[in-house]
C-alpha positions, 0 to 999 in steps of 0.5 A, a space after each residue: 937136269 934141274 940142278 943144271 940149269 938152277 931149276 927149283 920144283 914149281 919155282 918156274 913156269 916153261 915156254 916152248 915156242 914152236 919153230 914151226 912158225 908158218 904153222 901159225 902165221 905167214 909174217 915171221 916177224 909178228 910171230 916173233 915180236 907176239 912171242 916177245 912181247 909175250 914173255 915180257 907180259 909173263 915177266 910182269 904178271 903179279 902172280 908169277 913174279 917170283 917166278 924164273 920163265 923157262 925158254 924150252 926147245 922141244 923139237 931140236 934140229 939144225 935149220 928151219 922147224 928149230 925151236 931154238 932159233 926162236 928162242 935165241 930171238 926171244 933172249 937177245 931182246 929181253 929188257 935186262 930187268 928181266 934177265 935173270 929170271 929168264 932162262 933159255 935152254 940150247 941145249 939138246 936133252 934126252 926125252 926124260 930130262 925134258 920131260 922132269 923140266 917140264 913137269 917140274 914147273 907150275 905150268 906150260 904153254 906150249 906150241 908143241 903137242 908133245 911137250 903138252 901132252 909130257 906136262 899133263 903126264 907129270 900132272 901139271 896143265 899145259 896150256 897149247 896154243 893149237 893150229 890142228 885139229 890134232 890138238 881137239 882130238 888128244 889134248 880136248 877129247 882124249 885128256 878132257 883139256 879143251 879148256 886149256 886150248 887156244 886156236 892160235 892159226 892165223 895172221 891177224 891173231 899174231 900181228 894185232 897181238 891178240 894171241 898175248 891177251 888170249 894167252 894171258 887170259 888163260 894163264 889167269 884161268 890157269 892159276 885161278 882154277 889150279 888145284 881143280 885142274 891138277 885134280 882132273 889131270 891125274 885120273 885122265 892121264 891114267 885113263 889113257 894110260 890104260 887105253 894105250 896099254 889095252 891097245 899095245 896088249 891087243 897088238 902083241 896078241 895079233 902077232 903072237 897069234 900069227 
């Protein structure tokens, strides 16, 4: 899958917009214009110019929730100086090769939990943009991340295009702090990997039992 798409390991970081956009702000048109102006803020960062930025769908199905229509907004207005460094996935993939993108890039920034909780799995940080509590509860309590959480709910946040400058903020938190954090993913994510086979184990016991 990375040859696929031209992929080199932590050559890359990945985006995946959420097309869950009514979960964030009530105006499309903002979301999509935050995200737009979002990815052409990445493509100039100094830190990662030399680096390819990922268009990643996580939740894939026809009509509304797609990530891929927002995708398909961000490509067609990127400025051409940025083109091929830009790489949008329509593609529909198997868990695992999502995963392998995911985790073969530098970081994420993500909308969708699962794509930030398959990036912690394969030890790289995943910076969520979070509009439940459900991101407080797996990412910050349960993988100890809640640094790497923005509460990204709300119109003023998208319109005024406040959520880039937080965004933005926390890349740079990302890439400063970068071996510190690679070093507290790894004993977090198998702590939990630990619990949740504790939790599987006790269930097959109960139906053993019974």
């Amino acid at each position: 899958v990375m040859s696929k798409y031209k992929l080199e390991p932590n050559q890359y970081i990945t985006v995946v917009p959420s097309g869950l956009s009514s979960q964030y702000a009530s105006n499309l048109s903002s979301y999509i214009r935050a995200w737009k102006e979002l990815i052409e803020k990445l493509a100039k960062e100094p830190a990662i110019l030399d680096k390819k930025i990922v268009l990643l769908g996580h939740v894939v199905k026809e009509g509304k929730g797609d990530d891929r229509n927002i995708i398909r907004e961000i490509a067609s207005s990127v400025p051409p100086e940025f083109e091929s460094r830009l790489v949008p996935i329509h593609d529909i993939m198997l868990p695992v090769e999502a995963r392998m993108i995911l985790g073969s890039g530098l970081f994420t920034i993500t909308g969708r939990m699962h794509a930030a909780v398959s990036t912690f799995q394969m030890g790289k940080p995943a910076i969520s943009l979070s509009y439940s509590v459900k991101y407080k509860g797996v990412i910050g309590e349960g993988l100890g991340m809640k640094d790497l959480i923005i509460e990204a709910r709300g119109d003023a946040l998208w319109e005024s295009g406040k959520i880039v400058d937080l965004v933005l903020d926390r890349v740079d938190y990302v890439l400063t702090n970068y071996d510190s954090l690679a070093k507290r993913i790894q004993p977090a994510v198998e702590e939990n990997k630990k619990l949740a086979m504790s939790q599987i184990e006790d269930i097959a016991s109960k139906l053993k039992e019974n």
